[in-house]
N, C-alpha and C positions, 0 to 999 in steps of 0.2 A: 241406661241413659234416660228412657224415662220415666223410671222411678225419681231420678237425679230431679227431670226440669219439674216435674209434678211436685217433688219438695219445694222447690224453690217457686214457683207461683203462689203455693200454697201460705208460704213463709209471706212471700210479700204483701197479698193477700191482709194478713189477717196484723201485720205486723209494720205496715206503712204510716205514717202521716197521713192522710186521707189528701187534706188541702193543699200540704206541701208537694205529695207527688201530682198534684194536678195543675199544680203554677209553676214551677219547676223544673228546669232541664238540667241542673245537678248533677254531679258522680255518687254513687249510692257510698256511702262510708267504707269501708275497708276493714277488715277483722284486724288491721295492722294500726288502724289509728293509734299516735301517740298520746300513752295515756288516756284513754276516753273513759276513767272513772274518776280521775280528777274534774275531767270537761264537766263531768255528772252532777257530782256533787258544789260545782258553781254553778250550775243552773239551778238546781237544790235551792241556793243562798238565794238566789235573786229571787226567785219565787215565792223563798219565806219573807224576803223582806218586804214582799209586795203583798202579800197575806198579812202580814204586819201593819201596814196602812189600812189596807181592808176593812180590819176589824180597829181600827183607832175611828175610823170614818163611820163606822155605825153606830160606837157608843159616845157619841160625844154630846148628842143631845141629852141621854138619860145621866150624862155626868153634871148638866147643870138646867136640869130639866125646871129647879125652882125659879131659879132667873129668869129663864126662857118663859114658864106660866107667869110670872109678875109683869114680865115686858109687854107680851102681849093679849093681856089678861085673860088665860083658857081655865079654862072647867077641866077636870079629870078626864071629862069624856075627851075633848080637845084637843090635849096636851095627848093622848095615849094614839091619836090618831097621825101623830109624827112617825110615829116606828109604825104606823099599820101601812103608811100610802108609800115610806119605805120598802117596805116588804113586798104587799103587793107590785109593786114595779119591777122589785127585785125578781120576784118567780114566775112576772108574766112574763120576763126577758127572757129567764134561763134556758127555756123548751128552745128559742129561735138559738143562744149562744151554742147550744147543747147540737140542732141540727149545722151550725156554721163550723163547728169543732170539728162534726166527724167528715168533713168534706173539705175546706180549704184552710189556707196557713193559720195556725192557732197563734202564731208569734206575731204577727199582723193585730188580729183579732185580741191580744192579751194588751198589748201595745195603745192600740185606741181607746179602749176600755178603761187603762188607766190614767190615758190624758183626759178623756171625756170629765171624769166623775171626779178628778183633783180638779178641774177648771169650773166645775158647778160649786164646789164646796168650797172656792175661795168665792165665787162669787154671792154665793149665800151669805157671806160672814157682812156685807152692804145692804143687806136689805132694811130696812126701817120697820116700827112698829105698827105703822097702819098698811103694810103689806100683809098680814098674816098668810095670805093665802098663795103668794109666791115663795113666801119661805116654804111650807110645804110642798111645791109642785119642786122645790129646789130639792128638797127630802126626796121626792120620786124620782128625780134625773139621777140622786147619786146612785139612788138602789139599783140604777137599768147599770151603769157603767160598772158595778161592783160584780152583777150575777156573769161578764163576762168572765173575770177572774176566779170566780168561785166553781164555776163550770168548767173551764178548761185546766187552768194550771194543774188539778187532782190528776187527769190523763195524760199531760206531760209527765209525768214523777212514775205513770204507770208504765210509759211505753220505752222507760232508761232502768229500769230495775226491775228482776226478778220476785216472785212472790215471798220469800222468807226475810229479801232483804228490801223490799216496799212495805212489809207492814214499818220500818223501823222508820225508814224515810217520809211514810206518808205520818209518821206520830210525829216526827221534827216537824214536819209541815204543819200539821194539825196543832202541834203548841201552841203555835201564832193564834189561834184560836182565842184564847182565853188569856193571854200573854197583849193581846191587841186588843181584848175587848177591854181590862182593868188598864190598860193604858190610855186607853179613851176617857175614862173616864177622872183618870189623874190628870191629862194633859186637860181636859178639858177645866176641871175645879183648880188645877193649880194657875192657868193662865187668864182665868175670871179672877181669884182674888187677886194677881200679880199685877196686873192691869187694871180691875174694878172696871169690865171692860167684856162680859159673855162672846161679843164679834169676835174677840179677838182668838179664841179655842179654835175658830176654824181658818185660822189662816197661816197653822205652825205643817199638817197634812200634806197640803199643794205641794210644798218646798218638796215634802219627803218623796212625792209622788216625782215630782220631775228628777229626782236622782232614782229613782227605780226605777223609770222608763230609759234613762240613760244608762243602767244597766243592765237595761233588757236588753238595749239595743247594740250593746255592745259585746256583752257576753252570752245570750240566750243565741244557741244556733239557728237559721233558719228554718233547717230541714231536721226534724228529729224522726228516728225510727225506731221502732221494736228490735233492741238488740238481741235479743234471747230467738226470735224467733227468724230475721233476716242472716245475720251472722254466720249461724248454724248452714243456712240453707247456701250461703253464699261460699260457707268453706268446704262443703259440698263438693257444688258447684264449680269451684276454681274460677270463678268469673262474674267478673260486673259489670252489668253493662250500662250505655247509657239509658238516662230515662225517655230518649225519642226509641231507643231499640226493643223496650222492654213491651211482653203484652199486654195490653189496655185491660189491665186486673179492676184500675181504678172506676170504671165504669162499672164493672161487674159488681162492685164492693157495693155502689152505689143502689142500696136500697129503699124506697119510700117511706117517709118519716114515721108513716100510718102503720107498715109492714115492722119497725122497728118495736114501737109501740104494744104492738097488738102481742109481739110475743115477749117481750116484757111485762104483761098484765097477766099472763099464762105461767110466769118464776116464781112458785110460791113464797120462796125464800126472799126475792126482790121486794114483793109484794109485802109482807108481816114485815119485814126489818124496816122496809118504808113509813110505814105504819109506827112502829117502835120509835123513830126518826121523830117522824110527827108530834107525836107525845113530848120529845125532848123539847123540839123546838119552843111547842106551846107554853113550856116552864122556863128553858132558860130567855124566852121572850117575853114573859110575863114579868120574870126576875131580872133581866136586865133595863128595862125600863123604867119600874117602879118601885125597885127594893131599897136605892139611896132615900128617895121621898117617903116608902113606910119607916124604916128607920129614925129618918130626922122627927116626921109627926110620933112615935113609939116615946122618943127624948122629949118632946114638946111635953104629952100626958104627962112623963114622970116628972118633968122640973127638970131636968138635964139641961135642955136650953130653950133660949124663949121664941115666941115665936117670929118669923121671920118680917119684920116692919123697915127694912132699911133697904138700901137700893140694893150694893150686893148680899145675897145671900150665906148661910152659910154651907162649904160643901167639903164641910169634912167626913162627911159619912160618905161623899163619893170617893174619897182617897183613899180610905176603910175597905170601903167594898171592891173598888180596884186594884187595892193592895192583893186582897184574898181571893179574886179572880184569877190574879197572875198564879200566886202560890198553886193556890187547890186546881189550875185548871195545869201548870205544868204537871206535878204531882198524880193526877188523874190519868192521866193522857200516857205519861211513861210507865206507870203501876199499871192501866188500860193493856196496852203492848208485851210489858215484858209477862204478866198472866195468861196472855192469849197463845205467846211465843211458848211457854212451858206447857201450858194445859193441852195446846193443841197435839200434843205429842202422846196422850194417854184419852182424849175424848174428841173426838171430829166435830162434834157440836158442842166446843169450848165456847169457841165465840158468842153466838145468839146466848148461853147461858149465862156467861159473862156480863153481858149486857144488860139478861131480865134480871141476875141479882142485884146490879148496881142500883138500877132503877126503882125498886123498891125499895131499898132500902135508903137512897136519897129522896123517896115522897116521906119515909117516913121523920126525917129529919128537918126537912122540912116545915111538916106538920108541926115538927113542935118547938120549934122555929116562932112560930105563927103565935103557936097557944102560950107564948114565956114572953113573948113582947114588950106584956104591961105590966111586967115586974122587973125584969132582970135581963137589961140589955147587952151584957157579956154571956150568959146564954145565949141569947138569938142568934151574937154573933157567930160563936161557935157552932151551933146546930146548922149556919145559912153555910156554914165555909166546908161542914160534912156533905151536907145536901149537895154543894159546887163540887165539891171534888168526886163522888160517886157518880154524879153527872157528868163530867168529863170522862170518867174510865171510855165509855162508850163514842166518845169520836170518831179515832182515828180504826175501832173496831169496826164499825159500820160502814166506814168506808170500803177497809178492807173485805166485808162479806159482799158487798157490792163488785168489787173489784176480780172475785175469783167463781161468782153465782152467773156475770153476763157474759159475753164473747169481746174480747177485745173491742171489734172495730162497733159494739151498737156502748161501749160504755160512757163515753160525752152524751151520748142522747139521753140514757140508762141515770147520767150524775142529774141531768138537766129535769128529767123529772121526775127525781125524788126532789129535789129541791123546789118542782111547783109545788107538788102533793104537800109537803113535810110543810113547808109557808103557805099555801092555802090553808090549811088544816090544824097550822101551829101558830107561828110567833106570826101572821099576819094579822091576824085576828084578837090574838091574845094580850097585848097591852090595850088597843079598844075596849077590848070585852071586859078586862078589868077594872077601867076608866070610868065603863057604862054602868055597871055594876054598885061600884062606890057612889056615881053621882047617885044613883035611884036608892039606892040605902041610906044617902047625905038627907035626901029629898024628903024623907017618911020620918023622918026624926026632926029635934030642935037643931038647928044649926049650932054646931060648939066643937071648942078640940077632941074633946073624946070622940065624940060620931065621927069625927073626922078622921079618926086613928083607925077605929071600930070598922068602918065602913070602909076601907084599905085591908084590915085582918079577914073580913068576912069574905072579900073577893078574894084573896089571894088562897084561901084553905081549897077552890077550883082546881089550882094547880097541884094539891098531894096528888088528889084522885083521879088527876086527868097523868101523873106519873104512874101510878098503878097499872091503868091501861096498857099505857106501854110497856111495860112487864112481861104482861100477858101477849102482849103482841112478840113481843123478842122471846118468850117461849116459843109461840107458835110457830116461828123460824126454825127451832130446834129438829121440828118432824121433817122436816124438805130440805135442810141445809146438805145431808148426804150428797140426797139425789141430782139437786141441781147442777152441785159442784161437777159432779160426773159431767150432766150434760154438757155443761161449759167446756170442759177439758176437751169430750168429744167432738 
C-alpha cells in the first residue's frame, strides 16, 4: 500500500501541469477517457497552426525588408536592427514565460500571448514614415508575445506523448518552423505587390491569429497532464481523487527559479547542445533577414535586374527564398527525425552527431553560396537551399535532446533558457552585426553597386564559421549525452 501511494505522488509529482493543478479543482482524467489520442493530436493541430503564425509574424519584415529601408530611409545597420530589438524582447521574455509555464495554467498563458502579439502587428501595419522608431518598439512587443508561444507550447506536446513518439510529434511541430518562416515571407512580397501597399503584409496575421485563439479556446484542454507517468500510477492506484483531497505535491515541485537554473548549468549535454543552438540561430538569423536583399544586389552586379528606383520594390527573390524555406526546411526536419529514429537504435549518441554533421556540412555550403554570387546565381540558389535543409535536420533534434537530458517538471524553464542563451548569442545580434559590418566596408570604399554587393558577401562569409562552431559544440554533446540521459531517467 505504500509502495502504491509513493508511485502515485511520485507520478503526480513529476507529471502534473504545474499551473493547472494550482488554479484548479478539476477531476484528474481517467485512464478510461474517450479516445484521448485523438483529443491529442487536435491539440497537436492547434498548436501547429499557432506555430504557423508564429513564424509568418517574424519573417515578414525580411520578406519586404527593400520597401521597409526605402520608406523609412535606413542604413543596413538600421534596417538589421528590426530583427535584433525583435529578438532581444523575444528572449528577455522567455526566462519570465519559461518560469509562468512551470507553475500556473499554460492554456491561459498561450492564449494571451497570442492575442497580445496579433493585436501589435495589426496595429504596426498604421504607423507612418516619420514614426520610425514606434515601428520598431512595435517589432519588440511582437517578439515578448511570440517567446510565450515558443516557450510553452514545446511542453505541451511533451507532457501528451511519450518519448519515441514525441520525437515525431515534436518534428510536425517543428515543420511550422520553416514552413512559417518562407511563408512570411511570400505573404509578405505577395501582398506588397498585390496592393503596391508594404502596410498591407501585416494585416492578413491578426485574422489568422484570432481563429487560433478561438481554437485554442475551444479545443485545447484546460488541464493537461503527463499521461505516461499519472495514468500508470493512477491504474495502480484504482483511484482518483479530487484535487482539494490530493497532497500539496504542487508546493513541493515548487522550486526557485535560481535552484532550477543552477542545475541546469551543471547538464553538460544541456549546456553544448545549447551552445550548438546558438550557432544555428546566429545563421539562420543572419540568413533570414538579409539573404533576399544579397540576392537581389548579387542580380543588380550581374544585369539581371536593375536597381530598385520606383516606389514598390521588387520581391521576387523573397518568393524564391520562401519557396525553398518551406521545401528545405520541411525536408530537413523529417530526413532530421526519421535518421535519429534509425540511428538511435545502433549509437546513443546519434543525435548530438546528427547534428555536428549537418552543421558542417551546411557552413560549407554556404560558403560557397557566398563565393558563386557574382557569377552564377542558380548556384547560389542551390548551394543556399543545401545550406537551409542541413540546417533544418537539427530542430526538432535538439529539441528532443533537451527533452530526455532535463526532468520533466524544470523543462519550460530548461526551453526558456536555451532560447535566452541561443538569441543572446545568435540571431539577436546577428542580422545588426551583419548590417554593421556591410555599413563600415560600404564606408572604406567608393560608394557603388559592387561595394554594395561585396560588402553584403564579406559579412555574411561570418556565418560559415560561426556554423563550424557549432559543430564542435554538438560534438561536444556526444561525450555527456549517455550520462545525463541516465540522470534524467533517475
Amino acid at each position: 500500500e505504500h509502495e502504491e501511494t509513493d508511485l502515485l505522488l511520485q507520478a503526480l509529482l513529476e507529471g502534473q501541469n504545474y499551473g493547472a493543478a494550482a488554479a484548479e479543482g478539476t477531476r484528474c482524467p481517467s485512464v478510461s477517457r474517450n479516445n484521448p489520442a485523438k483529443r491529442d493530436y487536435l491539440v497537436v493541430a492547434v498548436l501547429c497552426f499557432g506555430n504557423l503564425i508564429n513564424f509568418i509574424d517574424w519573417f515578414i519584415v525580411p520578406g519586404i525588408l527593400l520597401d521597409i529601408q526605402k520608406y523609412f530611409g535606413l542604413s543596413d545597420g538600421k534596417a538589421g536592427l528590426l530583427q535584433t530589438v525583435f529578438t532581444l524582447c523575444y528572449m528577455l521574455a522567455a526566462p519570465i514565460f519559461g518560469y509562468l509555464g512551470d507553475r500556473y495554467n499554460r492554456k491561459i498563458i498561450l492564449g494571451a500571448g497570442l492575442f497580445f502579439w496579433s493585436g501589435v502587428t495589426l496595429g504596426s501595419s498604421f504607423i507612418t514614415e516619420s514614426h520610425y522608431r514606434i515601428f520598431v518598439l512595435s517589432r519588440g512587443l511582437v517578439g515578448i508575445g511570440s517567446a510565450s508561444y515558443s516557450t510553452i507550447a514545446p511542453t505541451i506536446i511533451a507532457d501528451l506523448f511519450e518519448e519515441g513518439r514525441r520525437t515525431t510529434v515534436l518534428s510536425i511541430f517543428y515543420i511550422f518552423i520553416p514552413v512559417g518562416s518562407g511563408c512570411g515571407y511570400m505573404l509578405a512580397a505577395g501582398m506588397a505587390k498585390s496592393t503596391g501597399d508594404w502596410h498591407w503584409a501585416f494585416r492578413v496575421t491578426p485574422c489568422m491569429g484570432g481563429l487560433a485563439l478561438l481554437l485554442l479556446i475551444l479545443l485545447v484542454p484546460h488541464r493537461i497532464q503527463r499521461r505516461t507517468a499519472v495514468h500508470r500510477a493512477l491504474s495502480i492506484s484504482g483511484t482518483i481523487m479530487e484535487a482539494d483531497e490530493k497532497p500539496d505535491v504542487h508546493r513541493t515541485a515548487k522550486t526557485t527559479w535560481c535552484q532550477d537554473v543552477g542545475s541546469l548549468v551543471k547538464n553538460c549535454s544541456f549546456v553544448c547542445s545549447s551552445l550548438g543552438l546558438t550557432a544555428m540561430a546566429f545563421v539562420t538569423g543572419a540568413l533570414g533577414m538579409w539573404m533576399p536583399l544579397f540576392l537581389y544586389r548579387a542580380q543588380v552586379v550581374q544585369g539581371i535586374v536593375p536597381p530598385c528606383l520606383q516606389e514598390s520594390c521588387n520581391s521576387s527573390n523573397s518568393l524564391i527564398f520562401g519557396g525553398i524555406t518551406i521545401g528545405t526546411g520541411i525536408l530537413g526536419i523529417i530526413a532530421g527525425a526519421e535518421a535519429a529514429r534509425r540511428l538511435r537504435k545502433r549509437n546513443n549518441k546519434a543525435d548530438p552527431l546528427i547534428c555536428a554533421t549537418s552543421m558542417f556540412i551546411s557552413a560549407l555550403c554556404l560558403y560557397i553560396a557566398l563565393m558563386v554570387a557574382q557569377t552564377n546565381i542558380l548556384s547560389t540558389f542551390i548551394f543556399i537551399a543545401f545550406g537551409e535543409l542541413f540546417l533544418s535536420v537539427n530542430w526538432a533534434v535538439v529539441t528532443d535532446i533537451l527533452l530526455y537530458v532535463v526532468t520533466p517538471r524544470r523543462q519550460s524553464t530548461a526551453i526558456a533558457l536555451q532560447i535566452l542563451v541561443s538569441h543572446l548569442l545568435g540571431d539577436a545580434g546577428s542580422p545588426y552585426l551583419i548590417g554593421v559590418i556591410s555599413n563600415a566596408i560600404q564606408a572604406r570604399n567608393i560608394p557603388s553597386l559592387q561595394w554594395s554587393f561585396r560588402s553584403m558577401q564579406y559579412s555574411f562569409v561570418t556565418c560559415a564559421f560561426v556554423g563550424v562552431f557549432g559543430g564542435g559544440f554538438f560534438l561536444l554533446t556526444s561525450f555527456y549525452i549517455e550520462e545525463d540521459r541516465k540522470e534524467a531517467q533517475r
